[in-house]
C-alpha atoms as one frame of an Amber mdcrd trajectory, in Angstrom:
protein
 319.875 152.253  82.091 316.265 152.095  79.913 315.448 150.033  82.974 315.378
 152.909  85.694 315.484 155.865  83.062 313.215 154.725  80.103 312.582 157.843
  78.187 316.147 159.250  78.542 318.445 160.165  75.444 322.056 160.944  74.868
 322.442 164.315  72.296 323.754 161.555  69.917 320.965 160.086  69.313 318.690
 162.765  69.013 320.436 164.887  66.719 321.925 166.962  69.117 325.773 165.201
  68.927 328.015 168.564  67.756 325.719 170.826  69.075 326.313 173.598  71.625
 325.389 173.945  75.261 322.436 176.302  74.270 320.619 174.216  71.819 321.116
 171.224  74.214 319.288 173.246  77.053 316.733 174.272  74.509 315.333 170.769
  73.344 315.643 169.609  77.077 313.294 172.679  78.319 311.111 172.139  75.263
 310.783 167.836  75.820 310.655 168.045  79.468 313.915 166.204  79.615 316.800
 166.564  82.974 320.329 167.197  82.017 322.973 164.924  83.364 326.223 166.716
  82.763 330.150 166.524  84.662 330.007 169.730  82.675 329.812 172.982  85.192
 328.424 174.807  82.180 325.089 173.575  82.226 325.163 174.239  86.681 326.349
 178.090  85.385 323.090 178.019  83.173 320.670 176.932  85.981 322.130 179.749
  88.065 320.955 181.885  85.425 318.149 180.759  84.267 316.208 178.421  86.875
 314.398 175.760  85.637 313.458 173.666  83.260 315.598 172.001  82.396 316.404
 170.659  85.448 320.240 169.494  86.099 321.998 167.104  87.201 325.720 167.844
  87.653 328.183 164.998  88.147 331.117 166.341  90.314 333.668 163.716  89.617
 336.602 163.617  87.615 338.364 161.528  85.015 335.932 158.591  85.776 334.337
 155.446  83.539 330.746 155.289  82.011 330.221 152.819  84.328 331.096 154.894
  87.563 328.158 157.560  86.111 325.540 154.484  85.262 326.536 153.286  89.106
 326.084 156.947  90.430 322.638 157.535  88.725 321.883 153.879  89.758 322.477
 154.596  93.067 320.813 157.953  93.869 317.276 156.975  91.316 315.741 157.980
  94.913 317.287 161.448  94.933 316.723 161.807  91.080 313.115 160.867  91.745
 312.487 163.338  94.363 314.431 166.137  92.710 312.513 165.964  89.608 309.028
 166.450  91.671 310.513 169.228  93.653 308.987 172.078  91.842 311.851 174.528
  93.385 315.075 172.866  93.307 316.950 173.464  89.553 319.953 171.913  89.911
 321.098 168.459  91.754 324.623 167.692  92.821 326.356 164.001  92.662 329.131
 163.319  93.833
């Protein structure tokens, strides 16, 4: 996905792997980075907390890693926007 979403990183690869919801949030507000999740935690957390980071919050179930690359694919328009929008903290795919 480096072709739509070139500075994007999985916690794996930054050091983050076995870490916890909080520190994840953390090095996102701190690197300016968006949080795609199917997770409802991180959606709880923006309630709380606003933004940054900013999330993204896949509602789907049991589904592939290529159903999520075809959803962000799909909505980089909506993903675009939402990151501008200085108000909006949290973004809902379905």
């Amino acid at each position: 996905m480096a072709d739509l979403y070139p500075d994007s990183a999985h916690p794996r690869d930054i050091g983050l792997k076995s870490s916890d919801d909080r520190l994840i949030w953390e090095h996102a507000k701190n690197n300016d980075f968006m949080i795609v999740s199917k997770d409802a935690d991180f959606y709880q957390r923006s309630l709380l907390f606003g933004h940054p980071p900013k999330i993204i919050w896949i509602r789907r179930g049991n589904c592939s890693t290529k159903t999520i690359e075809s959803i962000l694919r799909n909505h980089f328009d909506d993903i675009e926007t939402f990151y501008n929008d200085i108000y909006e903290s949290c973004l809902i795919l379905l």
